[in-house]
C-alpha angles and dihedrals in degrees: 000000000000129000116229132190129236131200110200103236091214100043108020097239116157115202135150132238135200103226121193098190138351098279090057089063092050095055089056115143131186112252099213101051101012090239119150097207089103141144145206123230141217104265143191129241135191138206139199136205127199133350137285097095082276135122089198095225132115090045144065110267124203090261088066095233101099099246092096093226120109 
């Protein structure tokens, strides 16, 4: 179930939604003024590996390639 995010095409508002299915996606409305003329945006994602409450990115790790697994 991916989250997607929206911007409002007549007020500029940006918000997420959780959409179960496509329909879900076509029936987005901005949360600020109601309106439909929306649009989804590119967005970013992120992924973790292993425990520990780290990414692993943004340091050395002990395997010497700077992902910090391994």
């Amino acid at each position: 179930m991916p989250i997607y995010e929206f911007r409002c095409e007549d007020c500029g508002e940006r918000f997420e939604k959780l959409c179960f299915s496509p329909r879900d996606e076509k029936e987005a409305h901005c949360p600020r003024c109601g309106s439909h003329r929306v649009r989804r945006e590119f967005s970013t994602f992120a992924c973790g590996f292993g425990g520990g409450g780290s990414f692993g990115f943004g340091s050395c790790g002990t395997g010497g390639h700077g992902f910090g697994f391994g």
